[in-house]
C-alpha positions as CSV (number, residue, x, y, z in Angstrom):
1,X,0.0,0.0,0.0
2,X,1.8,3.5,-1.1
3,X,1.3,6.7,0.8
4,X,-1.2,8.0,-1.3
5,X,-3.9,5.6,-1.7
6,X,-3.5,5.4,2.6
7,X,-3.8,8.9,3.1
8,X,-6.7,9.5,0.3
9,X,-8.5,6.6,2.8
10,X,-8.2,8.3,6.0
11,X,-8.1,11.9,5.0
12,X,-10.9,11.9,1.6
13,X,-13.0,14.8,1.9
14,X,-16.3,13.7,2.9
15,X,-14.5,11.4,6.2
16,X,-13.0,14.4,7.2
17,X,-16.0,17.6,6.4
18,X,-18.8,16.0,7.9
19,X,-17.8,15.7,11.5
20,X,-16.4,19.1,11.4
21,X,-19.3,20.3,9.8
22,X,-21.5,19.1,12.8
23,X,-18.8,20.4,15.1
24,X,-18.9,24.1,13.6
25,X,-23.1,23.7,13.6
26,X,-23.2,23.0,17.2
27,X,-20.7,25.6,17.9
28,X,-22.7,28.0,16.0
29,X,-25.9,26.9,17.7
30,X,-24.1,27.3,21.2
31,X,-24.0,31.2,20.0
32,X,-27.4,31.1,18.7
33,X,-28.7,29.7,21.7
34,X,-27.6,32.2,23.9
35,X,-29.1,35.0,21.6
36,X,-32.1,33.5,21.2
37,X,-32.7,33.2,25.1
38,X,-31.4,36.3,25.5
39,X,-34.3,37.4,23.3
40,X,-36.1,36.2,25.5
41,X,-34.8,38.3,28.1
42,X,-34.3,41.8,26.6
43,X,-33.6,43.2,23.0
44,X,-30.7,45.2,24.9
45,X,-28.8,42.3,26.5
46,X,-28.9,40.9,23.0
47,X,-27.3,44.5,21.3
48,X,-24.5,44.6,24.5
49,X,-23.6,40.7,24.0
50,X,-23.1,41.0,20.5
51,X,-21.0,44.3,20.7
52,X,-18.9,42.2,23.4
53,X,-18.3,39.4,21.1
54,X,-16.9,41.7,18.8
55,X,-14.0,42.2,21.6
56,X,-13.9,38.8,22.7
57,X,-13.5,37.9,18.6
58,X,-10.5,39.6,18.7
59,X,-8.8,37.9,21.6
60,X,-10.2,34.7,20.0
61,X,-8.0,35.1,16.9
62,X,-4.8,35.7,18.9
63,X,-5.6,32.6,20.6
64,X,-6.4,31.2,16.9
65,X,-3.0,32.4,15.3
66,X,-0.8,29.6,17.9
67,X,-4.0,26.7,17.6
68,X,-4.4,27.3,13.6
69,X,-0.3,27.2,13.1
70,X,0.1,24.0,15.0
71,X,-2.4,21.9,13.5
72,X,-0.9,22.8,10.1
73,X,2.2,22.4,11.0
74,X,1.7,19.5,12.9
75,X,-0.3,17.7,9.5
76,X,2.6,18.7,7.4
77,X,5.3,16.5,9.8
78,X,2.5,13.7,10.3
79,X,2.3,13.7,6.4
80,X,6.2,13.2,6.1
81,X,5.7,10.3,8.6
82,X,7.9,12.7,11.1
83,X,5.6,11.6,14.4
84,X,8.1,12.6,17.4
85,X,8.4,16.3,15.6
86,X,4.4,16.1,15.5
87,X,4.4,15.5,19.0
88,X,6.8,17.9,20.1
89,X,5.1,21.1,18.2
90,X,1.8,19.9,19.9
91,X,2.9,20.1,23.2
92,X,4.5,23.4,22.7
93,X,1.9,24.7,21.1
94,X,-0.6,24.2,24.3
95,X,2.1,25.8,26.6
96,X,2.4,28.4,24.7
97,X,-1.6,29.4,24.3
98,X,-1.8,28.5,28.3
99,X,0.4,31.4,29.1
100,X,-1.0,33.8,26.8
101,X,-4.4,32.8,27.4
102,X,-4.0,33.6,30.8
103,X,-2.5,36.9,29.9
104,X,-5.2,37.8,27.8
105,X,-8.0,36.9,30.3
106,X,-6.4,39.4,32.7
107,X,-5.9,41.8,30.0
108,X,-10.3,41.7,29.9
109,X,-11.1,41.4,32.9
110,X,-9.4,44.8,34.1
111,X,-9.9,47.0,31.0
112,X,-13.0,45.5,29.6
113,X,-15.3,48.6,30.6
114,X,-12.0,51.0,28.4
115,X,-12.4,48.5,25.5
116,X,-16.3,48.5,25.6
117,X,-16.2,53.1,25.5
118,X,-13.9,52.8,23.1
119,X,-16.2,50.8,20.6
120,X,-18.5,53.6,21.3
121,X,-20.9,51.5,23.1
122,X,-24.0,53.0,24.3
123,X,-24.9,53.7,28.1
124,X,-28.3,52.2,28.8
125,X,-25.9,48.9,27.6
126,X,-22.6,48.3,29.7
127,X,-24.0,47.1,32.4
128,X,-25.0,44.1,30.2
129,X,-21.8,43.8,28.7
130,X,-19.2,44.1,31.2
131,X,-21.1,41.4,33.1
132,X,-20.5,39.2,29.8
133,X,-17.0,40.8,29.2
134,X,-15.6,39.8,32.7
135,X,-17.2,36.4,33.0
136,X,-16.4,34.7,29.3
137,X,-13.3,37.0,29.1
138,X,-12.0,36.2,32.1
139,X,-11.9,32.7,31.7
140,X,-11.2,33.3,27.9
141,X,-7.8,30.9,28.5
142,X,-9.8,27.8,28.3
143,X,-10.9,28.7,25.0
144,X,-7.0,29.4,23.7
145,X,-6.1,25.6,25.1
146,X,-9.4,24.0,24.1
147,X,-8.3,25.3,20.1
148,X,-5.0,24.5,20.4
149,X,-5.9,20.9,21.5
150,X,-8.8,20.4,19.6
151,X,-7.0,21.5,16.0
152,X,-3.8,18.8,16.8
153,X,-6.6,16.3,17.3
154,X,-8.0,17.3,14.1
155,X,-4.7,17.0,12.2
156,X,-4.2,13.5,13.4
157,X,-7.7,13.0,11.7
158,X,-10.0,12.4,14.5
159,X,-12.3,15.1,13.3
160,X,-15.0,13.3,14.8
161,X,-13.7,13.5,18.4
162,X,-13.9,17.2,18.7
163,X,-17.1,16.7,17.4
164,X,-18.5,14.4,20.2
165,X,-16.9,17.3,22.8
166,X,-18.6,20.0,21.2
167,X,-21.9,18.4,21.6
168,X,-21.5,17.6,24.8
169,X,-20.9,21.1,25.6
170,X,-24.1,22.2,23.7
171,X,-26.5,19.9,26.4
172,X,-24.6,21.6,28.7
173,X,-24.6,25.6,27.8
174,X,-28.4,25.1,26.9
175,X,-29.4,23.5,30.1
176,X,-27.1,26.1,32.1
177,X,-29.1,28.8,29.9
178,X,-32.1,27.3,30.9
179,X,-31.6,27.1,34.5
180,X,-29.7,30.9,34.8
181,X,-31.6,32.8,32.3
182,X,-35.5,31.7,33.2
183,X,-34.6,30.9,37.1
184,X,-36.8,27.0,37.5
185,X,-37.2,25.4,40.3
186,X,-36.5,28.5,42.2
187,X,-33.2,28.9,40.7
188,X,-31.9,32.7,40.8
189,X,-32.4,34.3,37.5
190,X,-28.8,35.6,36.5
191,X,-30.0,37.0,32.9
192,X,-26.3,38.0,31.1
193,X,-24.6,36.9,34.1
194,X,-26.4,33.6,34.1
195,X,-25.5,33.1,30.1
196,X,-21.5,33.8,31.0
197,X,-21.2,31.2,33.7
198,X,-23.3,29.1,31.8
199,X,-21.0,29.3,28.9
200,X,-18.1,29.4,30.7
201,X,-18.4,26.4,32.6
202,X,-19.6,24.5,29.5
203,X,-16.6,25.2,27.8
204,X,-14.3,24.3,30.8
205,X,-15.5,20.8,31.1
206,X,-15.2,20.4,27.1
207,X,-11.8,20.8,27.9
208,X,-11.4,18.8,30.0
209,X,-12.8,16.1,27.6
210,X,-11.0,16.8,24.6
211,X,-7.5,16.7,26.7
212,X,-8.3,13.3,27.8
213,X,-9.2,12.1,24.1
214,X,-5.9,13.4,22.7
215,X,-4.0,11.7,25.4
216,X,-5.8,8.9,24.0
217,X,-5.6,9.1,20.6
218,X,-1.6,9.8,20.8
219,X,-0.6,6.6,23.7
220,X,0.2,9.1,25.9
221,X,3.0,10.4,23.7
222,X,2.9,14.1,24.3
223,X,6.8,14.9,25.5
224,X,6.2,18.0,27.6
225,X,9.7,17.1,29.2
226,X,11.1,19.1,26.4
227,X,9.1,22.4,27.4
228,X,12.8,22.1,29.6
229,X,15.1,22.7,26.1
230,X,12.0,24.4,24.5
231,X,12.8,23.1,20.7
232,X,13.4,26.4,19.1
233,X,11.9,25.1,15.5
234,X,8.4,24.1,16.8
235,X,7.7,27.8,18.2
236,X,9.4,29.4,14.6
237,X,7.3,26.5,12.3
238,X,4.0,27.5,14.2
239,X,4.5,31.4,14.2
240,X,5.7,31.0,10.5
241,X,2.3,30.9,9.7
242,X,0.5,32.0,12.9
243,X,1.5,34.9,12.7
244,X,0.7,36.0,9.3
245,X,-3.0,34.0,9.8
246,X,-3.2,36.1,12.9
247,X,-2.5,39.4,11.5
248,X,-5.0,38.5,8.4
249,X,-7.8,37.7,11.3
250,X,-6.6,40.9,13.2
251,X,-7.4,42.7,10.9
252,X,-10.6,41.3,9.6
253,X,-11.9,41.7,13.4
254,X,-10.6,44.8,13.9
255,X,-12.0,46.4,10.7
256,X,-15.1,44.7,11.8
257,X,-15.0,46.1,14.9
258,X,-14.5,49.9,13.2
259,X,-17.7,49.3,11.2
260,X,-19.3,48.8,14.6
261,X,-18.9,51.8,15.7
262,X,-20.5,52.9,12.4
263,X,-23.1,50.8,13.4
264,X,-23.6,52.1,16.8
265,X,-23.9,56.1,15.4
266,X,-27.0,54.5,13.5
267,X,-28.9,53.0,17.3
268,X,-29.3,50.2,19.1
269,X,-32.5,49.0,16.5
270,X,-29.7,48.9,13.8
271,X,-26.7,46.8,15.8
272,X,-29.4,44.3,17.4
273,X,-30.3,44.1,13.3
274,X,-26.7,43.1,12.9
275,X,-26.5,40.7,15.4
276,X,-29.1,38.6,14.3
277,X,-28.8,39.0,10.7
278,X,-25.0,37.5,11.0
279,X,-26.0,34.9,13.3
280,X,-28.4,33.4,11.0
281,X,-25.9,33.8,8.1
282,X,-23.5,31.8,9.8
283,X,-25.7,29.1,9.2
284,X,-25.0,29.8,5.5
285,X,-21.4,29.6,5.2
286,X,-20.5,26.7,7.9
287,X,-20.5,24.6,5.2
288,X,-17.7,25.8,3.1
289,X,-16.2,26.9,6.9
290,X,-16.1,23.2,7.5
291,X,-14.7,22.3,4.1
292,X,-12.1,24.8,4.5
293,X,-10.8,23.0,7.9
294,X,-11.0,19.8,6.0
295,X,-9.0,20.9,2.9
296,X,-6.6,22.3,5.3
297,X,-5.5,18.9,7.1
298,X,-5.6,17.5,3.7
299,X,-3.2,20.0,1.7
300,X,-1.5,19.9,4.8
301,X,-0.5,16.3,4.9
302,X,-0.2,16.1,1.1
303,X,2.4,19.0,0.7
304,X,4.2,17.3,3.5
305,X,4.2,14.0,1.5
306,X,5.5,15.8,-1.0
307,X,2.1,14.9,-3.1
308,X,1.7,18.1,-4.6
309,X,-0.2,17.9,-7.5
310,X,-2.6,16.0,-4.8
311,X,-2.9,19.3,-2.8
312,X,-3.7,21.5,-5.6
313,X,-6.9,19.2,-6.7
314,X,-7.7,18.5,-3.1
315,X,-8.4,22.6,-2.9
316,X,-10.1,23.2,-6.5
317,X,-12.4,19.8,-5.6
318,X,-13.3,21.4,-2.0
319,X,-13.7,25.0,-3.7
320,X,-16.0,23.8,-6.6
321,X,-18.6,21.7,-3.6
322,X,-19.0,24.7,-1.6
323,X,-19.4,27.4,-3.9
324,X,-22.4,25.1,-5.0
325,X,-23.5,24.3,-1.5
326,X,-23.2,27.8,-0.3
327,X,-24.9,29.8,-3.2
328,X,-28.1,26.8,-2.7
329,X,-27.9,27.6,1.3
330,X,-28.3,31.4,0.5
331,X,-31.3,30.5,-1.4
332,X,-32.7,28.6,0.9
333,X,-32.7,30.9,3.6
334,X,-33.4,33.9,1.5
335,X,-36.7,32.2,0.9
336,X,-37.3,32.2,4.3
337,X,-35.8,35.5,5.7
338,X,-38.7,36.7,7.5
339,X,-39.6,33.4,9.3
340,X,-35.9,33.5,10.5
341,X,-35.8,36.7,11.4
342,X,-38.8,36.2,13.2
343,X,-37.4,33.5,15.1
344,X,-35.3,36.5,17.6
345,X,-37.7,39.3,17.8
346,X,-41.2,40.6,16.8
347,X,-40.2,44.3,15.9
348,X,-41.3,44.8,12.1
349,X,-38.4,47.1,11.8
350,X,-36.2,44.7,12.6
351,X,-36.9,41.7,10.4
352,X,-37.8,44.1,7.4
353,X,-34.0,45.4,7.8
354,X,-32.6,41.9,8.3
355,X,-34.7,40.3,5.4
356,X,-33.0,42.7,3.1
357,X,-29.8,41.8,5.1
358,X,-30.2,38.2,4.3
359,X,-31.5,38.4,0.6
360,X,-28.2,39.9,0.1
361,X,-26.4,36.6,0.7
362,X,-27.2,35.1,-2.5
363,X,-24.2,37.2,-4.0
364,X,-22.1,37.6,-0.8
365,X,-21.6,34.2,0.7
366,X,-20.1,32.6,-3.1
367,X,-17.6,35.3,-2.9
368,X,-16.5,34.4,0.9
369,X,-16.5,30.6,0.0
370,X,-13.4,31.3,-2.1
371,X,-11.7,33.1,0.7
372,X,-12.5,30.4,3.5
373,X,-11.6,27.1,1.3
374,X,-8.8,28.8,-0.9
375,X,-6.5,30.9,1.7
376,X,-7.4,27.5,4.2
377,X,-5.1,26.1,1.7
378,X,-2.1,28.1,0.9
379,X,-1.4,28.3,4.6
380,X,-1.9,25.0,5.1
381,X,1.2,24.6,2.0
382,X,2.7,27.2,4.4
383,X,2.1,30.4,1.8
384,X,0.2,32.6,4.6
385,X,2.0,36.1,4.1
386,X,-0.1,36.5,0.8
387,X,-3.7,36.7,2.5
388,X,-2.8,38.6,4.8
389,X,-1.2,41.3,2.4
390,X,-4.6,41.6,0.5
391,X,-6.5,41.3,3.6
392,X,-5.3,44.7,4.7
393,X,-5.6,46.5,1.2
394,X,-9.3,45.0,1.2
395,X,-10.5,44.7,4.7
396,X,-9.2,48.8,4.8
397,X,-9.3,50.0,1.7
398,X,-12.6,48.5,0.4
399,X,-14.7,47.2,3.7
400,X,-14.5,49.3,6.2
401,X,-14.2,52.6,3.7
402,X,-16.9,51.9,1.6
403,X,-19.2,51.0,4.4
404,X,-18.8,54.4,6.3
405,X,-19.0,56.1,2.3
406,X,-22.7,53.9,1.6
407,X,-23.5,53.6,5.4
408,X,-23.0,56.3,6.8
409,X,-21.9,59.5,4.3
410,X,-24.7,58.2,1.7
411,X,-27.2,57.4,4.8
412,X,-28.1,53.6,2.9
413,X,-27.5,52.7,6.7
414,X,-27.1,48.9,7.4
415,X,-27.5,47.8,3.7
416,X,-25.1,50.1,2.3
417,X,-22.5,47.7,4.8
418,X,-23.7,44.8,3.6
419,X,-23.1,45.7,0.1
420,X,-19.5,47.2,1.2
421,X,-19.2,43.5,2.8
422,X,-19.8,41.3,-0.3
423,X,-17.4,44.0,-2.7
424,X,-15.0,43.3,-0.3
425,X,-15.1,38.8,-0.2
426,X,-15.3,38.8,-3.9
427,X,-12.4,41.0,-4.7
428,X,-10.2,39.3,-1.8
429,X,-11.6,35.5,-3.1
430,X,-10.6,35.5,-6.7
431,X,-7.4,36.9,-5.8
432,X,-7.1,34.1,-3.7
433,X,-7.5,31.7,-6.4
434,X,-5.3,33.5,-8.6
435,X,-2.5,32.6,-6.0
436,X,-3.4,29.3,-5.6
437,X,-3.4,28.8,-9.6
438,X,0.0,30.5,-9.5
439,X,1.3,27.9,-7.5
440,X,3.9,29.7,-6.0
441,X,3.0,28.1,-2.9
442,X,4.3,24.7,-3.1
443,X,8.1,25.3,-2.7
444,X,6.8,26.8,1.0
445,X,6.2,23.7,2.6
446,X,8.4,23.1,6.2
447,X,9.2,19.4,5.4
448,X,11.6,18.5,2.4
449,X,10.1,17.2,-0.6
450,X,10.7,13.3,-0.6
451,X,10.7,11.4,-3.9
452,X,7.9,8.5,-4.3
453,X,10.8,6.3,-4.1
454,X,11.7,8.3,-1.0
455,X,8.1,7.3,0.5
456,X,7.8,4.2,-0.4
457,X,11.3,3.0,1.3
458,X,10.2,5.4,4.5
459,X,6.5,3.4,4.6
460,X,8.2,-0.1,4.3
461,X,10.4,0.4,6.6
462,X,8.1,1.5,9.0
463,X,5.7,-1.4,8.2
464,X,8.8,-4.1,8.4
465,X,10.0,-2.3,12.5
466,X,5.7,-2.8,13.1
């Protein structure tokens, strides 16, 4: 049995998409669960949460740059059959998100209310939203070690374990809603307060999980005896492309977080309009989202297999499937805007604003699938400098200008963004592809191009010491 055909058995597409697909869809519901019973609750605690995810966004890509840089450089060293070096990146990687996670969580819980004025955030809300911001921020560093764990399990293939973790901590955030938020059997009810421990906790106990399962799944071979010589080349491979991915994501949030403001100068009405306009268009692109994570682990393993021509066709197959899926998804819910939109609130301004919001996806969400499958793999073939460099020209010079010129100057409001929004994916997306056509990307890989020859000698010999 060659390389290949093994790793075209373990890693194909669909094995690999599916239980991250359900993974991201529960995930996603976690979020939309907590808006939708905060509905319930008060249109305002809705407005303040959402503003303070836009913080806690940020802090979750800096957490992302060290979890998304290990699992690809991790796939690339399993692909070249290099399993110690695997190892060794993985446990640096946690330590490493550990101590800044914790860092971070301080960072929130003693400047949250200077972060929260300076998004411009309005009075009658920050009450709401420092009770969020110092609850789920504070213990933000179990989300940097749950990503970093859950992404090396992922690159080892066991997409389905993260899965199983992540649904476990959906009975759990619901049911701790439940109890906080509506206050049964006498319980107290906590409204945001009750949502943040709920949340928190949930995602503590996930951690929890998925730490045991990777022990699991790697015999126990996690060498954190070298944190003591601290390999130099597992922290420079995983902020090789960390740090580029993080400073792409950066800067997405942070342009994001700009065209809040924007947002905020046009009322509360108009930002609880944003909040669940994108939290039902999620649900549109968690396909391709999932597809992309997929596509990554594969191109990762393939380029480090040296099976190039195998990466590039791994990526145009994955791209083709979800512009299809995603452009069907748009329709779907475009269809059904109103009844969606009616599913958080019952103010007609509202869901006549978000309806026009989500009819709009039928032109934006193709043009983000070829930025989500598409830059997923050129860092995963360790070109990640590129996306970020048209990230900032786009994200800057198109997003976030354009939506204060239609928004704001032009008074189009809310759907003068969205339109700045979808200018912005599909000029960044076919540039993307026009990279990954270029294939300039496949003499950036971290492992040394072996020969099939090369491969095959590697795999017998590990079969004949088996």
């Amino acid at each position: 049995m060659n390389n290949s055909g093994e790793m075209a058995r373990k890693f194909s597409l669909f094995a690999l998409t599916w239980p991250i697909f359900i993974e991201i869809t529960l995930q996603m519901l976690m979020g939309n669960a907590d808006t939708l019973m905060l509905s319930r609750y008060s249109d305002d605690a809705v407005a303040a949460v959402g503003v303070a995810n836009q913080l806690l966004g940020i802090v979750i890509v800096l957490y992302g740059f060290v979890a998304m840089g290990s699992g690809i450089v991790v796939s690339q060293f399993l692909g070249a059959n290099e399993h110690r070096k695997a190892s060794e990146v993985a446990v640096v990687a946690i330590a490493v998100n550990l101590i800044f996670g914790l860092l971070l969580s301080a960072v929130l819980y003693l400047f949250g209310d200077l972060f929260m004025r300076m998004m411009g955030l309005p009075p009658e809300l920050k009450d709401f939203a420092m009770q969020f911001v110092h609850i789920v921020g504070g213990f933000s560093f179990v989300g940097a070690v749950m990503m970093t764990i859950g992404s090396i399990v992922r690159s080892h293939g066991f997409t389905r374990d993260a899965m199983y973790v992540t649904i476990g901590m959906n009975v759990l955030n619901v049911a701790g809603n439940y109890l906080l938020l509506f206050g049964p059997f006498g319980m107290p009810v906590l409204g945001v307060a009750g949502v943040s421990i709920s949340t928190s906790v949930s995602r503590t106990l996930g951690l929890v999980a998925i730490a045991i399962l990777l022990y699991k799944r790697v015999n126990g071979d996690l060498p954190f005896r070298v944190l003591l010589k601290f390999p130099r080349y597992a922290l420079m491979s995983i902020l090789r492309i960390g740090v580029p991915a993080a400073g792409e994501n950066l800067s997405y949030n942070a342009s994001q977080l700009l065209i809040t403001y924007f947002i905020s100068m046009l009322g509360t009405a108009a930002l609880t309009t944003k909040v669940y306009t994108q939290n039902i268009m999620m649900f549109v692109f968690m396909f391709s989202l999932a597809v992309s994570q997929a596509t990554q682990i594969m191109v990762g393993h393939f380029v480090g297999a040296g099976q190039k021509e195998d990466a590039y066709q791994a990526c145009m197959r994955s791209l083709k499937l979800s512009f299809l899926v995603s452009l069907s998804m748009a329709g779907v819910f475009s269809i059904f805007r109103e009844q969606l939109m009616g599913f958080f609130t019952d103010d007609p301004s509202i869901i006549s604003m978000g309806s026009k919001l989500i009819l709009m996806t039928l032109i934006l969400e193709p043009g983000r699938t070829y930025n989500l499958v598409v830059i997923a793999a050129l860092r995963a073939a360790g070109d990640a400098k590129f996306p970020v460099y048209m990230g900032i020209l786009s994200m800057w010079g198109i997003s976030a200008s354009l939506a204060y010129l239609l928004g704001i100057h032009y008074g189009l409001g809310l759907l003068g963004m969205w339109i700045a929004f979808t200018v912005d994916e599909w000029f960044r997306g076919l540039f993307m592809l026009w990279r990954w056509r270029s294939r300039k990307w496949e003499k950036m890989g971290f492992v040394p191009s072996q020969s099939k020859e090369e491969q095959q000698a590697q795999l017998e010999s590990a079969t004949t010491q088996a």
